[in-house]
N, C-alpha and C positions, 0 to 999 in steps of 0.2 A: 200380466199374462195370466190367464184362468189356470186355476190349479187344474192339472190333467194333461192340458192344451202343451204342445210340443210347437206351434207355429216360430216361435223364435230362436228357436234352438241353432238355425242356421247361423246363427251368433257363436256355437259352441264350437265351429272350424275352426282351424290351426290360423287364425289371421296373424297380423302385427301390430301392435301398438306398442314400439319401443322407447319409452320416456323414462330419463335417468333423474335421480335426484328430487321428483318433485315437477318436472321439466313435461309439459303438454303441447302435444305436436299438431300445427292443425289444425287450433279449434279457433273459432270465431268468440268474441263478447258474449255473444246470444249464448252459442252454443255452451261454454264455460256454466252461465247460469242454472242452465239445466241439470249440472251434475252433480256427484258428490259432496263437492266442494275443494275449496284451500289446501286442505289435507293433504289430498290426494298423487301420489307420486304417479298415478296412470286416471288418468281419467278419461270414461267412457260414458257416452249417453243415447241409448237407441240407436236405431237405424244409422246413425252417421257416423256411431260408435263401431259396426260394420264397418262401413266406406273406408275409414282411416287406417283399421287394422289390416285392411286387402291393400291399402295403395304403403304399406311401411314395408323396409327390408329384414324383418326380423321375426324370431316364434314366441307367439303367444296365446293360451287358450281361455276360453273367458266362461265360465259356470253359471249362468243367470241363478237368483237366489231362489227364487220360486221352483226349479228344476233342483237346485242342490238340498233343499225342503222336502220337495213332495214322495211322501212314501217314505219319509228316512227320520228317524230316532232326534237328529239334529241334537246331536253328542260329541259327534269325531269329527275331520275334518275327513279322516277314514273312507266315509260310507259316501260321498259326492264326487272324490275327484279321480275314482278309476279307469275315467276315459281320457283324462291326459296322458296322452303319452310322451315319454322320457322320465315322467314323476314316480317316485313310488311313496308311499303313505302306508305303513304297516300300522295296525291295529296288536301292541303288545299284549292286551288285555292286561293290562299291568297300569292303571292308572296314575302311581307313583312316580313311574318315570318317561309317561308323555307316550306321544307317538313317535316312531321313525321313519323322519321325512328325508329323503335324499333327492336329486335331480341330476340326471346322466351321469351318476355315479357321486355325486360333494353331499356329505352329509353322511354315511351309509357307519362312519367307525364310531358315531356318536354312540354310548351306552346309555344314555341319557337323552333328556330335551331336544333342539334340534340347532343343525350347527353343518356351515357352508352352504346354508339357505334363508336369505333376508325375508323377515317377515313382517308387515304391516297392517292395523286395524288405520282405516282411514285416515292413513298419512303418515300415523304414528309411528315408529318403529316399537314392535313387538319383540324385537332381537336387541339384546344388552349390547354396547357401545364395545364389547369384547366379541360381538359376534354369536352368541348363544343366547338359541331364542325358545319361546314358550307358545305351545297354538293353541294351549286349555283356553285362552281367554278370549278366543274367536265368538264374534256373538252371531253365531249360524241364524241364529230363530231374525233375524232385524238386519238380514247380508240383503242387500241389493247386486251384489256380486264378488265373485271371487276372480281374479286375473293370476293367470300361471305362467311369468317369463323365464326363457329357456335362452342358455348359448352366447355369445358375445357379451352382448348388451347389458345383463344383470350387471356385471362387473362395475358398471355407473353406479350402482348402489350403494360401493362402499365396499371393504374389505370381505370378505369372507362371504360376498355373494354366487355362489354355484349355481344359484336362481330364486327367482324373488316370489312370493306365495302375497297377493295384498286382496285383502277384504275391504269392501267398501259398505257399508250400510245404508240403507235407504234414509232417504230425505222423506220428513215429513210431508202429506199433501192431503187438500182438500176431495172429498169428504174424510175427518175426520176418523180412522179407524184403529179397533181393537180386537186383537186377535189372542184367543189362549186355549195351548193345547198339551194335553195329555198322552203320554205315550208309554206303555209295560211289557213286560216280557220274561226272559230267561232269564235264570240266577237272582230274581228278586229285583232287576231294573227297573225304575223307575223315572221318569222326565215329566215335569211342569214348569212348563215357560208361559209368558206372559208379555205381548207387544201394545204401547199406545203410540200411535203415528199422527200428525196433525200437523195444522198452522196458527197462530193467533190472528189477532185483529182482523178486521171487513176483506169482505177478497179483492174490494178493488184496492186496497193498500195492507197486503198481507204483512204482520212483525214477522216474530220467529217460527221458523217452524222447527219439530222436536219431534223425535222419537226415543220413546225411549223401550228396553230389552232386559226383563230381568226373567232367573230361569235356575232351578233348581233338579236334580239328578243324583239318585244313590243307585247301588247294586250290592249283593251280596258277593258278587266275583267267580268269576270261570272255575277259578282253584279255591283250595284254602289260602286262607292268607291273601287275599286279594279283594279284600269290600274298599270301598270307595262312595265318596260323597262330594259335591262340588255346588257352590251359589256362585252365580252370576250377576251382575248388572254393567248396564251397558244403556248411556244417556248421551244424543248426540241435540244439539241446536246450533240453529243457523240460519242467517239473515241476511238479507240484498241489502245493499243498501247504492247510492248514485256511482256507479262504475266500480264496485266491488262487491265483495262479503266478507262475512266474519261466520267463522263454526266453530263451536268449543264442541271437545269429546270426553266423557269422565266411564272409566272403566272400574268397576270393585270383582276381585275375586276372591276366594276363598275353597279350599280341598281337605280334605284328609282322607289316604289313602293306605291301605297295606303293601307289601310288598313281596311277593310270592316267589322273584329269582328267577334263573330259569333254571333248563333239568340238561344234566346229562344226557351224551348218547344213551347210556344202559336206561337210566330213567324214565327216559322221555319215549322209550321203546317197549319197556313195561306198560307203560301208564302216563299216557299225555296228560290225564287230568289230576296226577299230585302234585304238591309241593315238596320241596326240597328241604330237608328236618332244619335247616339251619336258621330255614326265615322263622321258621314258629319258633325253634329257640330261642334266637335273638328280640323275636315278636318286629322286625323290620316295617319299619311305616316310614311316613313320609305326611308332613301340613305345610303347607302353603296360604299366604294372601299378598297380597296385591293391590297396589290402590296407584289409580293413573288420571293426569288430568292433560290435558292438551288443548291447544289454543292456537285458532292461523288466520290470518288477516289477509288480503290481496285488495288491490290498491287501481285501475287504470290510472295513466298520467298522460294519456293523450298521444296520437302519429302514431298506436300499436306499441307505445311501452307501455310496464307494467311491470309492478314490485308486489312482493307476497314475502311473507313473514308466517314460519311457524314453530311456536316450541310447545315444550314439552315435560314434564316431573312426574317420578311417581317413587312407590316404597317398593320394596319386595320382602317378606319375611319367610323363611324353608328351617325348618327345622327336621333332621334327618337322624333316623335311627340303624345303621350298619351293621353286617354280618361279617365284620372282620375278628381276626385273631385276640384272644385275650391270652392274659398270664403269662407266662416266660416266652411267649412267644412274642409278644410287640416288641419292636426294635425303641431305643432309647427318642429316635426322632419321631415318633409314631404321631401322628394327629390327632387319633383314638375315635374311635367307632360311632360318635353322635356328633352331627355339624347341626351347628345354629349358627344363621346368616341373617346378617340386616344388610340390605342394602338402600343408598340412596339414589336414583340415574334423573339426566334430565341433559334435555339438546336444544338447541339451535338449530334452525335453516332460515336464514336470507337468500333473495334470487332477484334478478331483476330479468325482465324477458320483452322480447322483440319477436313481433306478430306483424308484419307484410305483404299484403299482392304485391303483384307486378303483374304487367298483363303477360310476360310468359311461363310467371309458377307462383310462387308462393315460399321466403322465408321465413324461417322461426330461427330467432336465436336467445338462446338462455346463457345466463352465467350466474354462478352465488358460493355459498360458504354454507358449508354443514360440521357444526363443532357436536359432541357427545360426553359425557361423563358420567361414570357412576364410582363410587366410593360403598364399601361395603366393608363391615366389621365382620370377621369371623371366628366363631371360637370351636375348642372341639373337644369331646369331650370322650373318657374310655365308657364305653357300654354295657358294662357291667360294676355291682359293687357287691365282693365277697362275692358269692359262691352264683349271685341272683343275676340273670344275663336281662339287655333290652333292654336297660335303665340308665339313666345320666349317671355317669362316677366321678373320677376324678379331673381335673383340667387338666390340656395335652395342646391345646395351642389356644392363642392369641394373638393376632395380627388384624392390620386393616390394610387393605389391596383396595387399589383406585386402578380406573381404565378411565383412558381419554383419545379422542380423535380430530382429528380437525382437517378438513380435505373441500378443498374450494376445487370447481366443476365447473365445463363449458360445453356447450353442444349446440349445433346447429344442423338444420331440414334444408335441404329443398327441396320442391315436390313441386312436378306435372303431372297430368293425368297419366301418362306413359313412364314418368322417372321417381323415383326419388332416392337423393342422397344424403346420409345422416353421418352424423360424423361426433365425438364427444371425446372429451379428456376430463378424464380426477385424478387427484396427487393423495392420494391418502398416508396420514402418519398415525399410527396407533403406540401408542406409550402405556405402561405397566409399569405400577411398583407394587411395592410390600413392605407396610413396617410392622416390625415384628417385635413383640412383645413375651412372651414368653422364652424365658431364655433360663436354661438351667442344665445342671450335668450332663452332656450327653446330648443337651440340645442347644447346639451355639445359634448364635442373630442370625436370622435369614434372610434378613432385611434385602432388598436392591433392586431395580427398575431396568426395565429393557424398554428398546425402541424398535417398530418395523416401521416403513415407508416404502414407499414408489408409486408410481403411476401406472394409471388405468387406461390407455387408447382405446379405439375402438372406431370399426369403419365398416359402414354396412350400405348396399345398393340394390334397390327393387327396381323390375323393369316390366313392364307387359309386353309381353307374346301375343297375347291375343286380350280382347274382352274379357274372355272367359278364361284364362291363364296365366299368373302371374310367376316371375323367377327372383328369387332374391338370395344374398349372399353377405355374410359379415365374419369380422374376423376381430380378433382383440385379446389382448392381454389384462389378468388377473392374480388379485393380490389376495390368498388368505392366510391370513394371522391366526394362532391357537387364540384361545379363549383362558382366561383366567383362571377356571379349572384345569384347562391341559399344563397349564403352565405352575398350575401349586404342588403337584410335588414331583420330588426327582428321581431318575431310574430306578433309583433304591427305593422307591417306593415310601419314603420320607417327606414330611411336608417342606415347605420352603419353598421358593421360587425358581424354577428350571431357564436359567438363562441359553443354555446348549439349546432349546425348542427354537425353530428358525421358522419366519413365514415361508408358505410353499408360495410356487408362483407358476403362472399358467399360465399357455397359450391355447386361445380354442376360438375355429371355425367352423363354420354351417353355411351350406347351400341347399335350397328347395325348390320344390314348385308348390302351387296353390290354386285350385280350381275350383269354379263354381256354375252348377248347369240346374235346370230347372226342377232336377230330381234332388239335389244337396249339395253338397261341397267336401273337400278330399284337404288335404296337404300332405307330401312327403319331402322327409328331409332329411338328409346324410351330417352328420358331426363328426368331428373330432376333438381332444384337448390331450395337450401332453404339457405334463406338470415337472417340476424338479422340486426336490427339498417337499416331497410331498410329508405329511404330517399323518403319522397310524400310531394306534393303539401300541405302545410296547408292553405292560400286562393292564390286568383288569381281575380286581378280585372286591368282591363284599361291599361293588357299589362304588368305589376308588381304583380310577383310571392313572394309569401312566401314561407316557407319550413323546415319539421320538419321531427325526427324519428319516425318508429310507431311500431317498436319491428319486430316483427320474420313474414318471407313470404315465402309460397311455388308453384313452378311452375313445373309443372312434364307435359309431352307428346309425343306427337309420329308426325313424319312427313315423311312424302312418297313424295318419289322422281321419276321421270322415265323419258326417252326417247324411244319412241317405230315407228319403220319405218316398213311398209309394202307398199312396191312399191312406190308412188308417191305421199303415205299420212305418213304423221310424225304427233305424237302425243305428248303432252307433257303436264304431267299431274302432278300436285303438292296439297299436302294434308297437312295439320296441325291441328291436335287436343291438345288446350293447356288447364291447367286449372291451373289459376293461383288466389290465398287468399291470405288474411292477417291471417295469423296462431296466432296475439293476436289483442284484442282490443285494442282500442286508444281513444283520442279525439281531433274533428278535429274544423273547426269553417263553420258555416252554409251561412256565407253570407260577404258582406263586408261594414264598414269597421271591425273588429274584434280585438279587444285588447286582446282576450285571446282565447284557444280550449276550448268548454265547450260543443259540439255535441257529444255523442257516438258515434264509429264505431264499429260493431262489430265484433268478433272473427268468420271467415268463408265468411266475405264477400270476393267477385270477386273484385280485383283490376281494376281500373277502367283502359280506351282506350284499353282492353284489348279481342278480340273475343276469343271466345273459338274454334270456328272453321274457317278456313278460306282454301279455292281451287280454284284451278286453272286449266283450261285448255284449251287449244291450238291444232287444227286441221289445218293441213296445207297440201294444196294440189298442186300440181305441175301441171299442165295439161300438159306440155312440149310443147308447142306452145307459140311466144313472152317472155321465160323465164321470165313465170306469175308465180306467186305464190299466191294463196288464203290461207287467213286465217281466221276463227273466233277464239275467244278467249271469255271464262265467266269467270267473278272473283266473286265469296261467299265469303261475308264475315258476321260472324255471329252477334249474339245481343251481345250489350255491355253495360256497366254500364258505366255511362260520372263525377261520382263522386264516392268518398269512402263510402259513405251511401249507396250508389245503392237502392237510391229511384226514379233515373230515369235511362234510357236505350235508348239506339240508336238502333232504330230496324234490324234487318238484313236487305243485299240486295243482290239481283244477278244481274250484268251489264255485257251486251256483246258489243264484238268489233266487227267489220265489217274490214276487208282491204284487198287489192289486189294492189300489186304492180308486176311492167314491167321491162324488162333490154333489152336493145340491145346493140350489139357489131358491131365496124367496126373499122378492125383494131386498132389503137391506142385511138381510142376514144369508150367512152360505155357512154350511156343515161341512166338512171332510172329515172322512174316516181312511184306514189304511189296516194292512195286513200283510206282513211279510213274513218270510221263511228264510233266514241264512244258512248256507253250508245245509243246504237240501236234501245230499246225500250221504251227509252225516260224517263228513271226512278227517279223519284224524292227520296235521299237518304242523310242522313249525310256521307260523303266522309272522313271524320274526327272529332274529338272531342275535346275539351278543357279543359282538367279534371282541376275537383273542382271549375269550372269559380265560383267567388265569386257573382255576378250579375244575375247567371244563365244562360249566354250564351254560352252554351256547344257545341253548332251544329255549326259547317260548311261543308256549303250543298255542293255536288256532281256536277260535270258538268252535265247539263243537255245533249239531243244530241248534235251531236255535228259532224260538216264535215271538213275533212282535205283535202290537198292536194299538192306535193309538186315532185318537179324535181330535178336530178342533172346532172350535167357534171361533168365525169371523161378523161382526158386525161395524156398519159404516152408520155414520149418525151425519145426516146434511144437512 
C-alpha cells in the first residue's frame, strides 16, 4: 500500500477472524503460503484476509503496518491503535514501566507491564507463561500488521487472555528492499531504525526470504527523572519448501529507563510536569534485556491434514531500583528496594489440523498441546547503604519461582456463504512454586507452590441478513490466574508466595452487526462479562504491588466501529461505552504500609483505571498534490476512579493531533517526510493512572504539546 494511500483501510472494520491457539480458519494451501507464516496464531493475507474476517462470528480489528507507520514516531504501540474500540493503550510517559494496555476492562489494575491481555510477535508469546507480558519489543518499523481480538474467543489463548494484541511482520519479497528512517522532537527524542526485506536464490526457485528490523530511540523524558533509551532488533527467515514452511524469528532487546512515579492529587494540580522528590532521592530506574529465538515448522500430510510444530526460548534480565521505605521502618520480611531477576522461559505447540470442502460448506478442525515454562532466580536487595539512598545494600531475598502450563485445545468451523459455526475447548493448568533461599530471623522459608486449572468453552455463530449485513454472536468462559508478581508477596506486604491469591474466572458475551456499503464499513457490538474471585490491587506502594480477591464484577457495553471514505476524505471513527463495578463489597487497605484490609469498598462501585467512555476520531484528507495526506485525530477519554473507594477521579480529557505527511517517488527510490503536532491545545491531563497507589500517587500526567518530525529513505534494488 503507498505510503499516504488509505485504499485498504477498509480492512480496518470490526471484521472476525477468530483463531485460537495457533488454529487458521479457512484458508486454503495456496492461501497459507502467502502469509506470515507457521507462527502465526491468526493469520491474515489481503483481500481474502477481508472475506474470512466478515463470513467469522467474532470481533476483531486489524491495523495494516503501513497505516500504523505512516506519520507516527513508531515507538508505542500507543500512537496506532486509537481506533480500536474496546482497547485502551495509555502512554505513561514513563518508560520504566511499559505501557497500559487493558481490553473491555482486563488489564487496567496492572502498575506495571501488561497483564489479562495475550500478546504475540509472530506467533511467539510476548506474555511470560504466568501471564505478564512486555509490548517494548514489538518491532513496529518490520509489522505487516497488528490484529486486535476482543470478547469470547481470546479466552482460547490461554489463561489470563481478556484479549489477544498479535503483531505479525512482514515477509520478505522480491524487489529486494531497504528502508531507514529518522524521526525527532520534544524532550530531546530521538528514533533510528533500519529495515532489510528480501528473498535469496533465482525467482523461479526462491531459498529464504528475511527480513530483518533493527531500531534505536533515546528521550530526555516529560519529567525529571524520566530519560529513557531502548535498542532493538528483530530477524525473521522463512522458507516453502514441498507442502510446507519453516520460519525462525530471533528478537534482542535492551532499555534503561528512569522512573519519575506518579503525583498526587495536590501535586499533579500544582504542576503536571514535576516529579515527586522520592524518585530523585531514591534515583529510581529500571534496565532491561531480552534475547528470544523461535522456530515453527508445518508440515501437509495429504486428504487436508496437516501438522505444525512451534517452539520457542529466550532470557529476560530486569534489574529494578525502588522508592520503598528504609531504616526502622522495613518489616523483618522485607524484599528490600532493588530487584535483580534472571529469567529463563521457553514453550511448545503441537497441532494437527483438518481442512475440508464439501459441496455444502466447508470444515476445519484443529486439535494440539501448548506447554510453557519459565524459571526465574530473584534476588533483592535494601536500597540504600548508610545514610546514601538508590544503591545496592544489603541482601533481603533469594529465591527461585518457576511458572509452567500445559493446556491441550480443540476447535472446529463450519462455514457457508450465509453461516458459520465455530466452536473451541482448552483445559488450561497453570502451576507456581517458590524456593526459597533466604531464611533468617524474622524471615522463615517461604518456600511452596500453587495450582489453578479449568476449562475454556466457547461458542460463537455468524449468520447473513443480507450481502451487505452480517449478525454474529459468541459466548464463553474464561480463566485468569495472577502472575508471579501478584502472587510474590503477601498482604503484609512481605515477600514470599500468596497462596490466599485464587484465579478469577469469567463469563462473557457479545452480539453484533457488521456492514459494508460502497462508501465503508461500520460494526456495532454490545458485551458483557461478569467475573467472580476477580483479582485487584490490595496496596501498591514504591513500585511493589499486593493483590487480593474481591468477589463478583460486572462489565457490560457497546463499541462502534467504522470506516467511511467520500472522495479524498477518510473518516475513522471509534466509540466505546463501558460500565464496569464490583457487584460485592470487600475490604481493601487505605494506605501503606498495611498489615491487613480494614477500608470498605462498596458494592456498585466503578472499578477503578477504568473510563466509561472513551472516542476516537480521525479525518484524513488527501489533497493529491506531493502525495500529502493531512490528518487530525481527537481522542476522549472519560472520568475515572484512580482507586477501589472512588473517593478520587482522573478528570476527563480531549487531545488533538495535528500531522501531515509527504511521499515522492523516483523510480527506485521514494522519500517520506512527516510533521506532527500532539496535545495541540496544549492540555494539561492524567494520560494514565496508578490504581490503589498506596502513597497516593495516582496521576501520571499526559505529554504536554508536543512537535515531531521525521524522514525516511526507501529504496528497492531489482
Amino acid at each position: 500500500m503507498p505510503f499516504g494511500r488509505r485504499t485498504d483501510l477498509r480492512l480496518l472494520a470490526s471484521g472476525s477472524l477468530l483463531l485460537a491457539s495457533g488454529i487458521a480458519f479457512s484458508q486454503t494451501p495456496t492461501e497459507r503460503e502467502d502469509t506470515a507464516g507457521a507462527l502465526a496464531p491468526v493469520v491474515v493475507s489481503g483481500d481474502g484476509a477481508w472475506q474470512r474476517r466478515w463470513l467469522a462470528p467474532g470481533s476483531v480489528e486489524v491495523v495494516d503496518g503501513e497505516e500504523l507507520r505512516a506519520g507516527q514516531l513508531q515507538i508505542n504501540l500507543s500512537e496506532g491503535l486509537g481506533r480500536v474500540p474496546g482497547l485502551v493503550v495509555r502512554n505513561r510517559q514513563n518508560f520504566a514501566q511499559d505501557l497500559q494496555i487493558s481490553m473491555r476492562g482486563h488489564g487496567a489494575r496492572a502498575p506495571f507491564g501488561v497483564r489479562g491481555v495475550r500478546l504475540y510477535v509472530d506467533g511467539i508469546p510476548a506474555s511470560a507463561p504466568d501471564g505478564q507480558g512486555q509490548a517494548a519489543n514489538f518491532p513496529i518499523g518490520s509489522a505487516d500488521r497488528i490484529e486486535v481480538i476482543r470478547g469470547p474467543f481470546s479466552a482460547l489463548y490461554g489463561t489470563s487472555a481478556g484479549g489477544v494484541i498479535a503483531l505479525y511482520t512482514q515477509d520478505g519479497q522480491r524487489p529486494t528492499e531497504w528502508r531507514s528512517g529518522l524521526a525527532a522532537g520534544a524532550n530531546g527524542l530521538w528514533r533510528l531504525s533500519t529495515q532489510l526485506s528480501g528473498q535469496t536464490g533465482p525467482a523461479e526457485r526462491p531459498g529464504w526470504s528475511y527480513t530483518l528490523d533493527a531500531g534505536k530511540f533515546a528521550t530526555e523524558g516529560e519529567r525529571a527523572q524520566s530519560a529513557a533509551s531502548r535498542s532493538t532488533g528483530n530477524l525473521k527467515l522463512a522458507r516453502a519448501h514441498e507442502g510446507g514452511r519453516t520460519v525462525l524469528v530471533f528478537n534482542r532487546q535492551s532499555s534503561v529507563a528512569q522512573d519519575p512515579l506518579g503525583l498526587t492529587r495536590a501535586e499533579f494540580e500544582a504542576d503536571p510536569g514535576q516529579t515527586t522528590a522520592a524518585a530523585t532521592q531514591f534515583n529510581t530506574r529500571k534496565s532491561v534485556s531480552q534475547t528470544q529465538l523461535g522456530l515453527a515448522w508445518e508440515q501437509a500430510l495429504g486428504d487436508g491434514h496437516r501438522i505444525e510444530l512451534m517452539g520457542y526460548g529466550g532470557q529476560r534480565q530486569v534489574r529494578q531500583f525502588l522508592a520503598v521505605p528504609t531504616g526502622a521502618q522495613i518489616p523483618a520480611g522485607s524484599g528490600g528496594g532493588v530487584i535483580d531477576l534472571a529469567r529463563d522461559y521457553w514453550g511448545l505447540n503441537a497441532r494437527w489440523r483438518l481442512d475440508r470442502r464439501y459441496d455444502s460448506g466447508r470444515l476445519t478442525v484443529a486439535a494440539g498441546l501448548a506447554s510453557d515454562r519459565q524459571s526465574e532466580d530473584r534476588l533483592g536487595y535494601e536500597n540504600f547503604v548508610g545514610g546514601t539512598l538508590g544503591v545496592q545494600g544489603n541482601l533481603r531475598r533469594d529465591e527461585t519461582n518457576r511458572a509452567s502450563t500445559l493446556d491441550p485445545y480443540v476447535q472446529a468451523e463450519w462455514r457457508t456463504e450465509a453461516t458459520t459455526l465455530m466452536a473451541g475447548l482448552r483445559h488450561s493448568r497453570v502451576r507456581f512454586s517458590s524456593d526459597d533461599r533466604y531464611i533468617v530471623a524474622g524471615n522463615p522459608d517461604d518456600s511452596g507452590e500453587v495450582t489453578f486449572s479449568g476449562f475454556s468453552p466457547v461458542l460463537g455463530l455468524r449468520r447473513e441478513i443480507t450481502p451487505q449485513l452480517q449478525a454474529f454472536a459468541s459466548v464463553g468462559r474464561g480463566l485468569e490466574t495472577p502472575t508471579l508478581n501478584e502472587v510474590a508477596y503477601r498482604a503484609s506486604g512481605l515477600s514470599g508466595l500468596n497462596p490466599a491469591l485464587n484465579a478469577s474466572r469469567s463469563l462473557s458475551a457479545e452480539a453484533g452487526l457488521r456492514g459494508r456499503q460502497g462508501w465503508g464499513s461500520w460494526s456495532a457490538t454490545l458485551f458483557e462479562t461478569r467475573t467472580r474471585d476477580e483479582i485487584v490491587v490490595l496496596s501498591n506502594s514504591g513500585g511493589r504491588s499486593t493483590f487480593q480477591n474481591a468477589g463478583r464484577t460486572r462489565r457490560h457495553g457497546l463499541e462502534v466501529a467504522g470506516l467511511l471514505q467520500w472522495g479524498r476524505l477518510t473518516v475513522t471513527p471509534a466509540f466505546t461505552w463501558m460500565d464496569a463495578r464490583y457487584r460485592d463489597g470487600f475490604l481493601t487497605c487505605a494506605g501503606t504500609p498495611c498489615a491487613a484490609p480494614t477500608v470498605p469498598v462498596a458494592a456498585g462501585n466503578r472499578m477503578p483505571g477504568l473510563a466509561r467512555q472513551q472516542a476516537y476520531l480521525q479525518l484524513a484528507w488527501e489533497p493529491g498534490w506531493a502525495g500529502s495526506v493531512f490528518t487530525l485525530e481527537a481522542l476522549h477519554t472519560g472520568r475515572m476512579a484512580v482507586n477501589d473507594r472512588n473517593t478520587e477521579f482522573a478528570a476527563a480529557s480531549t487531545v488533538f493531533n495535528l500531522g501531515v505527511r509527504f511521499e515522492q517517488n523516483r523510480g527506485d527510490w521514494t522519500w517520506r517526510e512527516f510533521l506532527r503536532v500532539d496535545n495541540l491545545t496544549d492540555r494539561a491531563y492524567a494520560g494514565s493512572v496508578i490504581v490503589n497507589e498506596g502513597n497516593g500517587r495516582y496521576y501520571e500526567p499526559g505529554a504536554r504539546r508536543s512537535v515531531y518530525l521525521g524522514v525516511e529513505l526507501v529504496r528497492r534494488f531489482r
